[in-house]
C-alpha positions in Angstrom: 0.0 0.0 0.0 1.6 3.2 -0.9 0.7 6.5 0.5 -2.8 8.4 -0.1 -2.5 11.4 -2.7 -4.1 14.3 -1.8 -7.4 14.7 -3.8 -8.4 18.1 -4.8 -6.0 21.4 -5.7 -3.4 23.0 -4.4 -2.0 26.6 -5.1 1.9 27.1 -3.5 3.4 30.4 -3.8 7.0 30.0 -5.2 8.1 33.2 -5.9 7.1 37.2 -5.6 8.0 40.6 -6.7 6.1 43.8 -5.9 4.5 43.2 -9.2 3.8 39.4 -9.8 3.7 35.8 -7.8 4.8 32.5 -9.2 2.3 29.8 -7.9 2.8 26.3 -8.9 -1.0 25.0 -9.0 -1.7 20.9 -8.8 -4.2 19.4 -8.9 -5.5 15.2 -8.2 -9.1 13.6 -8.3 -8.1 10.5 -7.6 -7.5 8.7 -10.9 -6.2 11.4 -13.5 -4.2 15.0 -12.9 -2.5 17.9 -13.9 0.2 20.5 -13.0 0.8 24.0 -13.9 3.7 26.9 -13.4 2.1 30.2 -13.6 2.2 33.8 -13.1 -0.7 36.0 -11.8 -0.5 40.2 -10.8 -0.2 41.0 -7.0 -3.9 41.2 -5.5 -5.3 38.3 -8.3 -5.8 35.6 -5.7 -7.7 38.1 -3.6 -9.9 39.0 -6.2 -10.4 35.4 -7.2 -11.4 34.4 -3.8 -14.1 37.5 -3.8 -15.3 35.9 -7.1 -15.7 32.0 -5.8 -17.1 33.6 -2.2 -20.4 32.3 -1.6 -20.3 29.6 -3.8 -23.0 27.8 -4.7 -25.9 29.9 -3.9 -28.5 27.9 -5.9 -28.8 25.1 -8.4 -28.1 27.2 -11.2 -24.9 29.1 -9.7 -21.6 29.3 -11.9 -18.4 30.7 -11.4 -14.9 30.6 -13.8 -11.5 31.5 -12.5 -8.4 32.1 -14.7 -5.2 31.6 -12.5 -1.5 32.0 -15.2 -2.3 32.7 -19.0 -3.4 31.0 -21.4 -1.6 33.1 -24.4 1.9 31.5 -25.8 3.1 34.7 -25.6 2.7 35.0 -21.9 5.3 33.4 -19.0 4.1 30.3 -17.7 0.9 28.1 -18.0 -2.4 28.4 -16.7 -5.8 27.0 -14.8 -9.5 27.6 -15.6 -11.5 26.3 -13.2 -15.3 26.3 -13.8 -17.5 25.8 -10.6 -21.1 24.5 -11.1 -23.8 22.4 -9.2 -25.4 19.2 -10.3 -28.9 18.1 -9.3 -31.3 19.7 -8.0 -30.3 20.0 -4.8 -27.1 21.6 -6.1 -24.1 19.4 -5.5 -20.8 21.1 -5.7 -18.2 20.2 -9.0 -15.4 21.8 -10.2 -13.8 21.4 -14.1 -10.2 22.2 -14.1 -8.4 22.4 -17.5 -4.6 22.7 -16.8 -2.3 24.2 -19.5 1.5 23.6 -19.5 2.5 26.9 -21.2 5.3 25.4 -23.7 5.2 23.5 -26.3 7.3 20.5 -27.1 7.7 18.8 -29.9 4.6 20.7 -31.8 2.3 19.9 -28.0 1.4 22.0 -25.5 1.0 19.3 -22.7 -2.3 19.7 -21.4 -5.4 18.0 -18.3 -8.7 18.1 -17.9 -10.0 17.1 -15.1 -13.4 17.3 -12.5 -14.3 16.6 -9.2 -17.4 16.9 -6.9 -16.8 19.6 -3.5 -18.3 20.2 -0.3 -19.7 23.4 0.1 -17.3 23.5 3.4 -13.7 23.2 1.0 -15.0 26.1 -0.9 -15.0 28.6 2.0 -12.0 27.4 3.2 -10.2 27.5 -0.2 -11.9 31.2 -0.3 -10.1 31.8 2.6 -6.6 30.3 2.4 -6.4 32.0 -1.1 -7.0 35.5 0.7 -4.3 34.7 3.2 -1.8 33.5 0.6 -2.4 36.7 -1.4 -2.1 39.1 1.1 1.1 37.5 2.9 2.6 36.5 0.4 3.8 32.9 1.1 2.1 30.0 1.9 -0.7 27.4 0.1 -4.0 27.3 -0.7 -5.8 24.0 -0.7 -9.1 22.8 -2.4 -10.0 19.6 -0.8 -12.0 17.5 -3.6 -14.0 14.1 -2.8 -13.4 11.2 -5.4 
């Protein structure tokens, strides 16, 4: 038996400037995953959190976040993540569609991958994305379930 992985994402501050942090965002749902390297301004992960507060407040409740770039022109990979409820009774999911940034050999190495949340992960990813920002070191977790 070899040890668990942890399912869901994580967002490590690597590097900062008074301009621009490195993050280096993983994410794990239990079967399939992706990694990224990517750049975002100073005050991003704060206004991402403020964007994904709340989240979901019905059925019908949608959110997106962008975290790097998606543009070969730009440093670095990126992460969309597209929050949305399933059911009626509005279960939590999250799409995540991880972009490596570089290409090699003609391919730009790419995941897709989803997971169901608890309402519960949300607030605390809100929250430990806030921290992050504003200190400027640490990591922000998004526990998953698989």
């Amino acid at each position: 038996m070899g040890t668990e992985q942890f399912v869901g994402f994580e967002f490590k501050l690597i590097w900062f400037d008074s301009d621009v942090i490195e993050l280096r965002c993983s994410g794990w749902n239990g079967a399939f995953g992706g990694t990224a390297a990517l750049y975002e301004g100073t005050g991003d992960l704060e206004l991402a959190a403020e964007k994904l507060r709340g989240f979901p407040q019905n059925p019908s409740d949608q959110r997106e976040l962008i975290f790097g770039s998606f543009s070969r022109n730009s440093a670095g990979g990126a992460v969309k993540m597209r929050f949305y409820c399933v059911g009626g009774a509005g279960h939590a999911h999250v799409e995540a569609t991880f972009d490596g940034g570089f290409e090699k050999a003609g391919t730009v190495e790419s995941a897709l991958l989803s997971m169901p949340l608890e309402a519960a992960a949300i607030d605390a990813f809100v929250q430990e994305l806030r921290v992050m920002g504003a200190n400027r070191t640490g990591t922000a977790r998004l526990t998953g379930k698989n």
